[in-house]
gemmi code that builds the backbone of each chain (N, CA, C; Angstrom):
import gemmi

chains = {
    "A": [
        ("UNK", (-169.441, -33.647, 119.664), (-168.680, -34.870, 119.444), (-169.255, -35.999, 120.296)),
        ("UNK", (-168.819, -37.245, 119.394), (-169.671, -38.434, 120.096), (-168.883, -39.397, 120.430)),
        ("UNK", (-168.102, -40.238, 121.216), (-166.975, -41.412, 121.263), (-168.116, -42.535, 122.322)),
        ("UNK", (-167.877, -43.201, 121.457), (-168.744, -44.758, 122.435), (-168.136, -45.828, 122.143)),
        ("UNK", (-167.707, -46.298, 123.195), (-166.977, -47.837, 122.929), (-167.662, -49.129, 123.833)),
        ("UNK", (-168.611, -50.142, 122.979), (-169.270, -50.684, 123.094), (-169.172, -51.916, 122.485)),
        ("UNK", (-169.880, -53.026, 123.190), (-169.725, -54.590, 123.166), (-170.680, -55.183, 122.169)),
        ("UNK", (-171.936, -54.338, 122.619), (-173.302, -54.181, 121.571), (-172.975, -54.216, 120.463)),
        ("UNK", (-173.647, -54.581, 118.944), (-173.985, -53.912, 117.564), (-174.248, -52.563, 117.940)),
        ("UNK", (-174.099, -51.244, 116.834), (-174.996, -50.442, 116.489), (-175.336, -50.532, 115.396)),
        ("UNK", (-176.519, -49.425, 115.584), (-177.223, -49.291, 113.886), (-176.733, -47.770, 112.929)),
        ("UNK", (-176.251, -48.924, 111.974), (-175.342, -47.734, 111.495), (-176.463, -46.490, 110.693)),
        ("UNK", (-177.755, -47.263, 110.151), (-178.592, -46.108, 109.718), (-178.576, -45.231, 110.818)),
        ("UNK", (-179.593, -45.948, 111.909), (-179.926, -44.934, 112.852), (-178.729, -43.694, 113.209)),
        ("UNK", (-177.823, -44.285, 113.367), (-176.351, -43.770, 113.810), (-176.243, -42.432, 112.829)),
        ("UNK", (-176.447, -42.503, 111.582), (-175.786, -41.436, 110.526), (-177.150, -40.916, 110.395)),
        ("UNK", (-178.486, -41.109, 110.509), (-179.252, -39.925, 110.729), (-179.396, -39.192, 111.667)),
        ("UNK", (-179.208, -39.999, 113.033), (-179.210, -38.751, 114.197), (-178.210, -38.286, 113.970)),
        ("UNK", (-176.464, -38.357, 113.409), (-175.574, -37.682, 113.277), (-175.959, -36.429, 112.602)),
        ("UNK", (-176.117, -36.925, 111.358), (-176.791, -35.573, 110.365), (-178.077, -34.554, 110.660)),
        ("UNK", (-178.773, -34.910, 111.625), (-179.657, -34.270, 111.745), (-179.406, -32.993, 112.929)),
        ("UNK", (-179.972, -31.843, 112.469), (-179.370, -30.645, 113.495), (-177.669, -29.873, 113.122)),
        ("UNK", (-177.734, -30.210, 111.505), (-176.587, -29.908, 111.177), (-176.651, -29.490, 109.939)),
        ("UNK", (-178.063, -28.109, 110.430), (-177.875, -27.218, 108.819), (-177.058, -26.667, 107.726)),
        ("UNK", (-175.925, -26.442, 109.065), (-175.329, -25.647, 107.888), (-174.211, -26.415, 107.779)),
        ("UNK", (-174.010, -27.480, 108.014), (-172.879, -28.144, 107.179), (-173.622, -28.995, 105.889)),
        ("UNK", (-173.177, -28.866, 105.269), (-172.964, -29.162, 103.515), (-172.897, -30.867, 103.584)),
        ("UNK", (-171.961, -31.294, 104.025), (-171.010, -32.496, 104.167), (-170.997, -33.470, 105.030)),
        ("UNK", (-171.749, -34.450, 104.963), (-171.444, -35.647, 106.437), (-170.669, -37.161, 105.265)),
        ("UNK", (-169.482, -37.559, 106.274), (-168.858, -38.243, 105.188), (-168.979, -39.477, 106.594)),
        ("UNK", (-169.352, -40.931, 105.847), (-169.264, -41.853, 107.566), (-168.334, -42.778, 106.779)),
        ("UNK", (-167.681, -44.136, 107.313), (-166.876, -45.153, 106.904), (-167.233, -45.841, 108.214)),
        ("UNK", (-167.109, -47.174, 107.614), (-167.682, -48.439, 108.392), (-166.514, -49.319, 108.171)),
        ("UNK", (-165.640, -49.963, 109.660), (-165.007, -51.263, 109.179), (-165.866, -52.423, 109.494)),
        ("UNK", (-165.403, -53.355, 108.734), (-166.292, -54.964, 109.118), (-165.437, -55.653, 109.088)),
        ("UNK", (-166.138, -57.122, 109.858), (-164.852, -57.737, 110.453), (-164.474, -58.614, 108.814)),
        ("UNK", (-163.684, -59.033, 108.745), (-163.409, -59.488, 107.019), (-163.005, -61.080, 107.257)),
        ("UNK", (-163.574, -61.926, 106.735), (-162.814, -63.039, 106.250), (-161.884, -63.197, 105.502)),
        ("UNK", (-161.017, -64.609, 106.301), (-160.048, -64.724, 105.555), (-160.143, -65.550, 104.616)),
        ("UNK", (-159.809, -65.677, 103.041), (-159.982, -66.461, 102.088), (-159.253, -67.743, 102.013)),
        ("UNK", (-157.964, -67.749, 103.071), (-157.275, -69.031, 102.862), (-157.272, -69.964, 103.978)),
        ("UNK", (-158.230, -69.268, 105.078), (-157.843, -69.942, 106.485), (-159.637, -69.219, 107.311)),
        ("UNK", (-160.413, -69.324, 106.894), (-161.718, -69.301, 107.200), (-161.794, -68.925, 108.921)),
        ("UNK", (-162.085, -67.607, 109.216), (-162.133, -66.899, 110.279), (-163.499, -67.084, 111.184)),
        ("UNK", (-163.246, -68.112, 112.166), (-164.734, -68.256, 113.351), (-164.785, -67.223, 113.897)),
        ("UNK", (-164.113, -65.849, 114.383), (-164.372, -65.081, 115.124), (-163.391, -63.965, 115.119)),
        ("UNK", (-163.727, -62.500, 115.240), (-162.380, -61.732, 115.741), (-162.667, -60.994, 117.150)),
        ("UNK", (-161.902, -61.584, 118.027), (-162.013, -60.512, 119.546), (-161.085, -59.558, 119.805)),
        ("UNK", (-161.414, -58.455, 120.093), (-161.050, -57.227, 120.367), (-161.075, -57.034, 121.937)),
        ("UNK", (-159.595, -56.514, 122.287), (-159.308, -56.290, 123.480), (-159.527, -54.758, 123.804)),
        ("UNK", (-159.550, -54.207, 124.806), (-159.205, -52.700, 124.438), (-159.160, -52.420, 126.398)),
        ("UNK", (-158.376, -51.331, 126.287), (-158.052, -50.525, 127.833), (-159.070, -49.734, 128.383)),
        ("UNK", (-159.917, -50.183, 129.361), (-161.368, -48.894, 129.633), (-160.983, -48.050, 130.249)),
        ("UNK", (-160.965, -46.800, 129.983), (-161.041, -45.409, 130.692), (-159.307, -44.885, 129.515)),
        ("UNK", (-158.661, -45.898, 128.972), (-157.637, -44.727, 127.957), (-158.273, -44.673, 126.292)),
        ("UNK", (-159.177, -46.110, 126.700), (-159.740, -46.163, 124.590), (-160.655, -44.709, 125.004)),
        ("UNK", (-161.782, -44.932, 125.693), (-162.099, -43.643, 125.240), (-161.521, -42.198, 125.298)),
        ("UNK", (-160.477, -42.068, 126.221), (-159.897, -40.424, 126.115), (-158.940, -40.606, 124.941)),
        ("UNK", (-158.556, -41.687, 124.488), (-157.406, -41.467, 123.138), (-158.777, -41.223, 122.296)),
        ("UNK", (-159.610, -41.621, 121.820), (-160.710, -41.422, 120.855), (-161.402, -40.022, 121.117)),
        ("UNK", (-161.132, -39.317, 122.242), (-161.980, -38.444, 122.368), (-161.062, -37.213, 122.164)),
        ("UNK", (-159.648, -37.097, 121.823), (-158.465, -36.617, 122.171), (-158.222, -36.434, 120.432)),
        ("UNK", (-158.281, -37.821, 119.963), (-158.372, -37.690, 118.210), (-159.549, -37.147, 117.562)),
        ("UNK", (-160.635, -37.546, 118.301), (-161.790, -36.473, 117.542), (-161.789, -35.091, 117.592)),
        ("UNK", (-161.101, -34.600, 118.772), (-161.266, -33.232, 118.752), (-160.089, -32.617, 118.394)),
        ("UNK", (-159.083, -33.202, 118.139), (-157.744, -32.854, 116.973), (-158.380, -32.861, 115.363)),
        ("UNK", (-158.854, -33.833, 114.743), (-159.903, -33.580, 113.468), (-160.694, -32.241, 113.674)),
        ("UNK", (-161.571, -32.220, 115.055), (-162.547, -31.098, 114.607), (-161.652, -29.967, 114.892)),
        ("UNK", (-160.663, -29.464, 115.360), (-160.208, -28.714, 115.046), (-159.409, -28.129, 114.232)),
        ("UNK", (-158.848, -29.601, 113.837), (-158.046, -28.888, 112.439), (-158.725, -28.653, 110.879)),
        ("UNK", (-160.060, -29.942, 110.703), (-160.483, -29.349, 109.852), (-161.974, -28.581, 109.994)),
        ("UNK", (-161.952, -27.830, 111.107), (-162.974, -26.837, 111.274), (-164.524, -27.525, 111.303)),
        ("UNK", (-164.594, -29.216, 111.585), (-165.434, -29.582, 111.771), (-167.238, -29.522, 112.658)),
        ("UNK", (-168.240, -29.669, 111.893), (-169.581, -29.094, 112.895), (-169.557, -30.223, 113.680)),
        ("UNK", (-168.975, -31.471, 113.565), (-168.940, -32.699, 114.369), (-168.520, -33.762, 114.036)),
        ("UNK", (-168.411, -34.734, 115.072), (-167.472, -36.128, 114.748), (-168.058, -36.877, 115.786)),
        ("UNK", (-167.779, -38.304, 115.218), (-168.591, -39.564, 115.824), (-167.758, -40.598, 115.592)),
        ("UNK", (-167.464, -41.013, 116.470), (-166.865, -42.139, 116.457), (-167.088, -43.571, 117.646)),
        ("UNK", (-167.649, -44.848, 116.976), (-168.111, -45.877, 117.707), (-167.262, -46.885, 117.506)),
        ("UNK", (-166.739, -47.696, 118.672), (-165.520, -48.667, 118.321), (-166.039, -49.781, 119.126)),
        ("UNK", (-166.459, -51.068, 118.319), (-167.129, -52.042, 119.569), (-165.444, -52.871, 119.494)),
        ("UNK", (-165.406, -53.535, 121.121), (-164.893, -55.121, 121.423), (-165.467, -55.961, 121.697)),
        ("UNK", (-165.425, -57.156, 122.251), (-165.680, -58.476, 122.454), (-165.230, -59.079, 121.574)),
        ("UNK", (-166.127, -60.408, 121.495), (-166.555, -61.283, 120.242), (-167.253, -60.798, 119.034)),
        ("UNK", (-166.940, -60.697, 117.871), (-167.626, -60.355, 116.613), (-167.134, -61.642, 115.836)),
        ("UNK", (-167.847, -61.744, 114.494), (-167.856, -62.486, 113.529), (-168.347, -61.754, 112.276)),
        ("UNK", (-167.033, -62.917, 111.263), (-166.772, -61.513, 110.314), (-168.369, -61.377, 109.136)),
        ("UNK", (-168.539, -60.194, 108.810), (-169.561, -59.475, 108.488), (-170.066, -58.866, 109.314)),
        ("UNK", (-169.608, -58.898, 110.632), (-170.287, -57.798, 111.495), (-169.674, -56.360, 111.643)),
        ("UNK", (-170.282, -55.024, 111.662), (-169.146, -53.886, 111.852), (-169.073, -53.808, 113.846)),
        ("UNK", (-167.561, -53.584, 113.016), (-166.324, -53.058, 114.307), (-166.142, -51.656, 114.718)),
        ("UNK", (-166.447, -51.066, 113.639), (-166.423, -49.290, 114.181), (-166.977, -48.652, 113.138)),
        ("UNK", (-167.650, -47.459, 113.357), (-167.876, -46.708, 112.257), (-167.334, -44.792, 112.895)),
        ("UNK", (-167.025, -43.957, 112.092), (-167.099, -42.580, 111.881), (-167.586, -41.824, 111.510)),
        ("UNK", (-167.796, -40.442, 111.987), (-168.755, -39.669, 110.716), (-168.150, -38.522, 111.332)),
        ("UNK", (-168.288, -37.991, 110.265), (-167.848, -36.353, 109.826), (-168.474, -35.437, 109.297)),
        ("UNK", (-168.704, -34.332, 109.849), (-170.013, -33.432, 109.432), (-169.168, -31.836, 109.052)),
        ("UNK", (-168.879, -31.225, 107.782), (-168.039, -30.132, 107.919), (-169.276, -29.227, 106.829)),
        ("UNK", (-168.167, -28.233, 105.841), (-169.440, -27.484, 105.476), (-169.144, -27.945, 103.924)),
        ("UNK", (-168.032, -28.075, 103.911), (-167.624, -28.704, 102.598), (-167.337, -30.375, 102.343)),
        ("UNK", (-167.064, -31.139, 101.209), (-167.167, -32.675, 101.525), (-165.539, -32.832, 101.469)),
        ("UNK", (-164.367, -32.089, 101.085), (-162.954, -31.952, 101.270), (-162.555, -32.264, 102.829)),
        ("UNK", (-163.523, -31.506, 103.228), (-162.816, -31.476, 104.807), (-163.606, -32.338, 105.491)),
        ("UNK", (-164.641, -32.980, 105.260), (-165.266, -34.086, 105.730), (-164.682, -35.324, 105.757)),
        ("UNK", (-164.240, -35.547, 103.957), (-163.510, -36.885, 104.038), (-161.896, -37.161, 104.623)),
        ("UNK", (-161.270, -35.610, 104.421), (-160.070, -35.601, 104.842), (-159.842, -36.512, 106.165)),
        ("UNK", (-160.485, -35.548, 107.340), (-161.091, -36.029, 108.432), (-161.367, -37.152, 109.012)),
        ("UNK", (-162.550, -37.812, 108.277), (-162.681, -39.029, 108.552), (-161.662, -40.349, 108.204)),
        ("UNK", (-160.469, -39.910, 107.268), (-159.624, -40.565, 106.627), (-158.252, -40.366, 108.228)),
        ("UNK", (-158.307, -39.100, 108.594), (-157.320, -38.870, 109.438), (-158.092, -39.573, 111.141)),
        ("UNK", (-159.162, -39.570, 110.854), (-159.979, -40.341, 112.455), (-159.403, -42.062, 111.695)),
        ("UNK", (-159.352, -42.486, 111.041), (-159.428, -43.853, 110.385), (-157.796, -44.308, 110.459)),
        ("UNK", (-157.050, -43.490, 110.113), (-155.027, -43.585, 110.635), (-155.135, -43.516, 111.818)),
        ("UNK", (-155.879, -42.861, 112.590), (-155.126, -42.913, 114.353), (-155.889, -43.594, 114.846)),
        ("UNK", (-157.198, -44.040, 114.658), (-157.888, -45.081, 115.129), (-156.967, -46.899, 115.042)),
        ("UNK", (-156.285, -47.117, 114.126), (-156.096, -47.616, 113.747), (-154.697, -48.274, 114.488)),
        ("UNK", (-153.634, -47.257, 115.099), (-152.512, -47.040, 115.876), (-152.095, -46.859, 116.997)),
        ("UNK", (-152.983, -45.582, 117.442), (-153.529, -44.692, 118.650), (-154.383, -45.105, 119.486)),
        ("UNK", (-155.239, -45.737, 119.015), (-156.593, -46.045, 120.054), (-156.121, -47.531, 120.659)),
        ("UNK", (-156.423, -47.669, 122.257), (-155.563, -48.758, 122.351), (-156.587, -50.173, 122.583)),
        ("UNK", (-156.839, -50.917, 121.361), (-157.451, -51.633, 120.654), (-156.471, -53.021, 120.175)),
        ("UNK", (-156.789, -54.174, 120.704), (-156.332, -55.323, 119.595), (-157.216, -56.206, 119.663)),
        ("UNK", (-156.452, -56.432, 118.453), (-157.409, -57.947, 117.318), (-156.658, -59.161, 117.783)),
        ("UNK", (-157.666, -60.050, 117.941), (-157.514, -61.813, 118.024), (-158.351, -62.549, 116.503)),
        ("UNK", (-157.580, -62.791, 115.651), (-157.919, -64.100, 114.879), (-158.424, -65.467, 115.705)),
        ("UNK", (-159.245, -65.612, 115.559), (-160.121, -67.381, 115.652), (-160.252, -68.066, 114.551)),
        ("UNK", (-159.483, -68.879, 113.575), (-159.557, -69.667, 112.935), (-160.063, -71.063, 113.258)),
        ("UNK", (-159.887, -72.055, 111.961), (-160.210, -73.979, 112.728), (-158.647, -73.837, 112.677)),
        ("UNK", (-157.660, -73.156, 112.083), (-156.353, -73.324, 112.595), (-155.504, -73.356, 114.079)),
        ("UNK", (-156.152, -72.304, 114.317), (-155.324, -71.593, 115.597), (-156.272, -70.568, 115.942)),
        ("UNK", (-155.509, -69.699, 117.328), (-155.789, -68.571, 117.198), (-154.552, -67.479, 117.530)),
        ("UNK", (-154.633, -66.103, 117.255), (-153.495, -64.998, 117.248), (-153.958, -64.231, 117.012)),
        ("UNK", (-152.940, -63.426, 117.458), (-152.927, -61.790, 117.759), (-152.554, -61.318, 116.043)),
        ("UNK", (-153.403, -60.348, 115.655), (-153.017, -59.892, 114.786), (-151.549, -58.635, 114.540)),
        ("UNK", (-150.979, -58.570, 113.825), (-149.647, -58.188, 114.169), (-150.051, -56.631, 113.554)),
        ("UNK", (-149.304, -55.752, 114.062), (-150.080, -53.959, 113.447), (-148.552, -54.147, 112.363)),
        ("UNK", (-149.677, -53.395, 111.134), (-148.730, -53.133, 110.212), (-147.461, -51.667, 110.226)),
        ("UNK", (-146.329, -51.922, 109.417), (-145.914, -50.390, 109.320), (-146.204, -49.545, 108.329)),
        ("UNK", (-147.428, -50.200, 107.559), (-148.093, -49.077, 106.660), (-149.108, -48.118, 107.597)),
        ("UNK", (-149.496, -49.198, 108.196), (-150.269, -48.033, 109.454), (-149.978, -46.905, 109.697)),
        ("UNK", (-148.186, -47.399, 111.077), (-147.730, -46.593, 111.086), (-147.370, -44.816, 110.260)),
        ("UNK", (-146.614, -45.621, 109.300), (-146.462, -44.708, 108.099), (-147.402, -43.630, 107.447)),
        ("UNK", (-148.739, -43.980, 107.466), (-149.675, -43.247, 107.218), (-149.910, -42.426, 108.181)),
        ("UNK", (-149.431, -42.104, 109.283), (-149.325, -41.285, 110.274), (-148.476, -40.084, 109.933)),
        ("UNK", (-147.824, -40.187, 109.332), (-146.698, -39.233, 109.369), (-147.495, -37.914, 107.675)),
        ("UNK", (-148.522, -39.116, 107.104), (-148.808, -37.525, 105.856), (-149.652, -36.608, 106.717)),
        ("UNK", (-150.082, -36.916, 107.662), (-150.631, -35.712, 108.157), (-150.088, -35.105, 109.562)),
    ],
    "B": [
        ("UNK", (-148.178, -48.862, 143.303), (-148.540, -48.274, 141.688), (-149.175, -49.411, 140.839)),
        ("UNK", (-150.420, -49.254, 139.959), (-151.016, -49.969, 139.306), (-150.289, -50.932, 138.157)),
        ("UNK", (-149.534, -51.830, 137.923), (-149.263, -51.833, 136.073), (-150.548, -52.753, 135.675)),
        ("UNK", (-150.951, -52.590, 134.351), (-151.329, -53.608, 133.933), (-150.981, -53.749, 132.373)),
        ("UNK", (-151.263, -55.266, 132.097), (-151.015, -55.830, 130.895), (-152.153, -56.172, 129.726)),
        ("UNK", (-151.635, -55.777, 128.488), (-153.174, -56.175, 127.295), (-152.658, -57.182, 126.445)),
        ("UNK", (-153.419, -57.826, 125.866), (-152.539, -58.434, 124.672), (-152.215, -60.154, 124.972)),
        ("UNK", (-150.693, -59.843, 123.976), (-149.900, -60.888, 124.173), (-148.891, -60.442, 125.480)),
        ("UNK", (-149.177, -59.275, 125.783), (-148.328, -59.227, 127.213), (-148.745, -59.426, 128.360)),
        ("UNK", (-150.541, -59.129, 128.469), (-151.436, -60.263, 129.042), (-150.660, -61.319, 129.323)),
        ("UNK", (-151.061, -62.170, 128.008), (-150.948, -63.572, 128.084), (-149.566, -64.265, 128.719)),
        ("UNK", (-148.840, -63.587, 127.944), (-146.889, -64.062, 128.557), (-147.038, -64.035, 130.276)),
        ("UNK", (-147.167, -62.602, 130.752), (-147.411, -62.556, 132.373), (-148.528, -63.572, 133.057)),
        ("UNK", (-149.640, -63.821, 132.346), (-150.288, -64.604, 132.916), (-151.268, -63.811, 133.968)),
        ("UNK", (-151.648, -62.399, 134.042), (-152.515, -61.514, 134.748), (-152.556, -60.487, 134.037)),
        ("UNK", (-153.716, -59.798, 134.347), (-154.157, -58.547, 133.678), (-153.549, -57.585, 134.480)),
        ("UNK", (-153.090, -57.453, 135.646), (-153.188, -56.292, 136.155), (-152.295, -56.317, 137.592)),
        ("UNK", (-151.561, -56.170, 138.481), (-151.224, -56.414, 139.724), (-150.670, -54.594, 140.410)),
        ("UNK", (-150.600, -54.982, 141.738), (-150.114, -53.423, 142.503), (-148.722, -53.784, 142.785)),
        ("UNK", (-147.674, -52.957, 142.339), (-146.330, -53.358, 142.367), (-145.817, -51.852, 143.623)),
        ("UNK", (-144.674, -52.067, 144.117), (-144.261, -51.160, 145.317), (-143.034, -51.695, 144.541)),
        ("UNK", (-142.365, -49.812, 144.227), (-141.095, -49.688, 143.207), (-140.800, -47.971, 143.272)),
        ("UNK", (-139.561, -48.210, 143.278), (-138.930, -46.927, 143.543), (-138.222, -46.263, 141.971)),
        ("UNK", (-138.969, -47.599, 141.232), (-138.168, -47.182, 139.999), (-138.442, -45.369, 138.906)),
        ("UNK", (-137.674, -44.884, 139.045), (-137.461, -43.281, 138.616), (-138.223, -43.418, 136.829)),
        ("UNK", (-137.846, -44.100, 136.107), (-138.597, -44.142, 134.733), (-139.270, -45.612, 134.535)),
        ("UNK", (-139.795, -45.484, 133.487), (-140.669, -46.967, 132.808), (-139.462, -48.124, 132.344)),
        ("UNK", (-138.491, -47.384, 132.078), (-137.522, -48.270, 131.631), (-136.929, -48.742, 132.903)),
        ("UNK", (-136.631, -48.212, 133.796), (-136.180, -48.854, 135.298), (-137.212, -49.915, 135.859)),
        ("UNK", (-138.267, -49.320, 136.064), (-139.251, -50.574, 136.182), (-139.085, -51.814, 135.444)),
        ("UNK", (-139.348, -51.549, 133.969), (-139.113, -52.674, 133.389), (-137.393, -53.774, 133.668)),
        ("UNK", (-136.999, -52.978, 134.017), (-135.984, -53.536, 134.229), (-136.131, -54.777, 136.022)),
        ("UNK", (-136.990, -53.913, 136.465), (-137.065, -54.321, 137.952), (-137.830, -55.347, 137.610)),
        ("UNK", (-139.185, -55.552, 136.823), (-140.017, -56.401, 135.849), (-138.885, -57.713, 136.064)),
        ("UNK", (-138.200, -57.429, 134.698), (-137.765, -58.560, 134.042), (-136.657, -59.553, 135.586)),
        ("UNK", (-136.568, -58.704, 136.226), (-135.709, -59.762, 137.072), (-136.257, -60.502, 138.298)),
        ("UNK", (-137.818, -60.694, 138.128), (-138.752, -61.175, 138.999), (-138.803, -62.921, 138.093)),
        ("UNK", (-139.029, -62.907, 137.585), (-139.193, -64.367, 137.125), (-139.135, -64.229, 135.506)),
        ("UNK", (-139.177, -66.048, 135.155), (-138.840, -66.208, 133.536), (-139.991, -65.268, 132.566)),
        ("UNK", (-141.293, -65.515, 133.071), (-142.568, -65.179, 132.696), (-142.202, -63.672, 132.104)),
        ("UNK", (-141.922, -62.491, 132.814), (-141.577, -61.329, 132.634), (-140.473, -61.157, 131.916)),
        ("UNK", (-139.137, -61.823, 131.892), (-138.274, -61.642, 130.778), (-138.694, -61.895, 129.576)),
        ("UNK", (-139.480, -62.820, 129.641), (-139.972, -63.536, 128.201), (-140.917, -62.276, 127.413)),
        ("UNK", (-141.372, -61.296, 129.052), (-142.656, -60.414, 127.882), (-142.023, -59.659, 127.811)),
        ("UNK", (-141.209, -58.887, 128.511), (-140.298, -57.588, 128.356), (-139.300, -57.808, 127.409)),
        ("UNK", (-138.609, -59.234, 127.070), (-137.521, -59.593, 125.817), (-136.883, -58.299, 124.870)),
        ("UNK", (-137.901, -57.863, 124.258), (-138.027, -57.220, 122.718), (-138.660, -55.529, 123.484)),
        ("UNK", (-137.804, -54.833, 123.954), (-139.026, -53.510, 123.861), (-139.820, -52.686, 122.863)),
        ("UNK", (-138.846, -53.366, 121.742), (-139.292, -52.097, 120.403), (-140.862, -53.309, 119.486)),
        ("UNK", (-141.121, -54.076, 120.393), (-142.188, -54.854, 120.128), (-143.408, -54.779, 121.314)),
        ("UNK", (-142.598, -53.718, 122.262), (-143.690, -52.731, 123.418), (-144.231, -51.620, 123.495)),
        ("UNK", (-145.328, -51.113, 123.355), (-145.505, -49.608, 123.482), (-146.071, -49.662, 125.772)),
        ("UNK", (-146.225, -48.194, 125.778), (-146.229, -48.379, 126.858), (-147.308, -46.876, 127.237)),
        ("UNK", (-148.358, -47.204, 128.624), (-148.982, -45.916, 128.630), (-149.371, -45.517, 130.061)),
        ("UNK", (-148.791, -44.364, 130.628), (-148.643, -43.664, 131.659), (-149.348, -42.792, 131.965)),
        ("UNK", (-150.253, -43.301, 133.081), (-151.728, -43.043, 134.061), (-152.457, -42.252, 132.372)),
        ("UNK", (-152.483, -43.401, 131.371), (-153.500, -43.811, 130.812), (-153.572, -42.742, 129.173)),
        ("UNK", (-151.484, -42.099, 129.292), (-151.899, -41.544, 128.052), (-150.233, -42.522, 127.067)),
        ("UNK", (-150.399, -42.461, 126.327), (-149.315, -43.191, 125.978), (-147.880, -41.987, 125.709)),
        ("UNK", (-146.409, -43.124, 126.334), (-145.733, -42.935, 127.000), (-144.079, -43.141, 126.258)),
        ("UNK", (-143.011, -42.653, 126.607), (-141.916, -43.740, 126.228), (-141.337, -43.928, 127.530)),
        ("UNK", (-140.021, -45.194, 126.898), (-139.728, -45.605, 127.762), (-139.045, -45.067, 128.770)),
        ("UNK", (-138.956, -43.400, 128.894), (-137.615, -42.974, 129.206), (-138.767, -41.904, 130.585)),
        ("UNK", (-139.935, -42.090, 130.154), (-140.891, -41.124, 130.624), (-140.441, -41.314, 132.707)),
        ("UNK", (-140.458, -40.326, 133.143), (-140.506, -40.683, 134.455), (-141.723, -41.390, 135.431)),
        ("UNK", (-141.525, -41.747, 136.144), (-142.750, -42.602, 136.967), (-143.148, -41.664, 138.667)),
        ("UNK", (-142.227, -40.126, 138.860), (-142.559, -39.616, 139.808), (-144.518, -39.337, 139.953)),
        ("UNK", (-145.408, -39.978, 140.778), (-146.208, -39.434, 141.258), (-147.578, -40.266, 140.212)),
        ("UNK", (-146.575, -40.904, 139.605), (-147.426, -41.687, 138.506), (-148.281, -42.946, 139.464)),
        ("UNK", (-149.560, -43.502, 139.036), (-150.432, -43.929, 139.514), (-150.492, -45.778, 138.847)),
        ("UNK", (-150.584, -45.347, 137.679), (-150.729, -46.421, 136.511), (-150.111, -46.509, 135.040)),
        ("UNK", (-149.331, -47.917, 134.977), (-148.333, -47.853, 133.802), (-149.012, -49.376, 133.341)),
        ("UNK", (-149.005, -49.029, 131.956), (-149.797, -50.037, 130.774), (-149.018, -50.392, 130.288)),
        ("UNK", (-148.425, -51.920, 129.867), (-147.687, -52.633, 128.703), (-148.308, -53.271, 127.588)),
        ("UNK", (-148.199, -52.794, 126.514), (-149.267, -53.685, 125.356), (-148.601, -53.578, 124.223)),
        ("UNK", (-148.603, -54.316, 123.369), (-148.624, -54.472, 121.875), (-148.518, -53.210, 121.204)),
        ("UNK", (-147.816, -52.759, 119.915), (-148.785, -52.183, 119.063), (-149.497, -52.287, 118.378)),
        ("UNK", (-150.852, -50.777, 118.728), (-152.339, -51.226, 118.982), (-152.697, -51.560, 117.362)),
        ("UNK", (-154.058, -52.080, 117.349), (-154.211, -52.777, 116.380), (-155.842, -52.224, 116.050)),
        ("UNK", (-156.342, -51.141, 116.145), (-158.116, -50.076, 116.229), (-158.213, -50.680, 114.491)),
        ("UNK", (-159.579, -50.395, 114.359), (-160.109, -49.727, 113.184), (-161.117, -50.887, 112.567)),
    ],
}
model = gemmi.Model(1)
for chain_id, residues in chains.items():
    chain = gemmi.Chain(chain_id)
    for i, (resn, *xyz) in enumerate(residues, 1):
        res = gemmi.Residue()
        res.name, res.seqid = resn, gemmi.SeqId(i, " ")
        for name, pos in zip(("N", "CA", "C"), xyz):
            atom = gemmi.Atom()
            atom.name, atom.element = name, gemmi.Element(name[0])
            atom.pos, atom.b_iso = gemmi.Position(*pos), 0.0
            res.add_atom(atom)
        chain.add_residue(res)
    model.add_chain(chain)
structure = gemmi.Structure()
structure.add_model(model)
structure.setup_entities()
């Protein structure tokens, strides 16, 4: 397992071939990438990400190894940058390496709900409007509870 | 004992972080000891169910005890992904 929380870009090629590589006998590497997204009605200069050093990474390292154990995973990766970004840039990516692609995507879908809640991470909007805290949804939440 | 603040609870307090000397038995006693220091702190503590909270760095409720505890976090809910 891999957890890095970083200010830097990564490279998401590089990233998902050294993941996959040395991982014969799994069948399955499933990755997902967020990016930062514009907004269509209010044009986004920037999104900054706050985050807690020394609990983001043990909550991330705490959820990866709840995935690899429940779905019998050969490995998990998970990269979560903060600072300053601007949107089209990625914010985090995952990967999931199992023997089948069921339990790969499951996985990476269940690293993607608690990342999302769990990891202690917030968003700042930079508009020409204003700026704010983005507010966490209770679909989030909610999606916590199917698994 | 350490607290510190992320967020908009940052911002309301006006510091990231300070060393507080408190005898308070849970997170909710503290907070309580919090809010009666100045306007700044009522204003962030106001709403708790608009607080999560995390104790020497794993997340917490409010009811959690503070015996022997080191560091208590006030922030938002979090917003990853």
């Amino acid at each position: 397992m891999r957890v890095v929380v970083q200010e830097q870009p990564f490279d998401i090629g590089a990233e998902t071939t050294a993941f996959a590589a040395g991982h014969k006998e799994m069948g399955a590497i499933v990755t997902f990438t967020g990016i930062v997204r514009d907004l269509p009605d209010d044009p986004l200069q920037a999104m900054e990400i706050e985050h807690y050093p020394g609990m983001t990474e043990a909550a991330l390292t705490e959820i990866a190894q709840t995935a690899i154990d429940r779905w019998t995973l050969g490995d998990a990766l998970v990269i979560h940058r903060y600072g300053r970004l601007v949107p089209g840039e990625m914010i985090m990516m995952v990967a999931t390496a199992s023997k089948h692609r069921k339990d790969a995507f499951e996985a990476a879908e269940y690293l993607m709900d608690y990342l999302k809640s769990r990891a202690p991470f917030w968003k700042r909007e930079i508009t020409d409007i204003g700026e704010s805290w983005v507010a966490s949804k209770a679909e989030d939440e909610d999606a916590l509870t199917r698994w | 004992m350490d607290i510190l603040y992320f967020a908009w609870v940052r911002e309301r307090i006006g510091i990231p972080r300070e060393q507080v000397e408190t005898s308070a038995a849970t997170v909710a006693d503290l907070v309580a000891e919090l809010r009666l220091r100045e306007e700044r702190y009522e204003l962030a503590f106001s709403d708790l169910t608009a607080l999560r909270v995390a104790v020497d760095q794993k997340l917490a409720d409010f009811d959690a005890p503070l015996d022997g505890v080191r560091e208590v976090a006030f922030f938002p809910p979090m917003t990853g992904g």
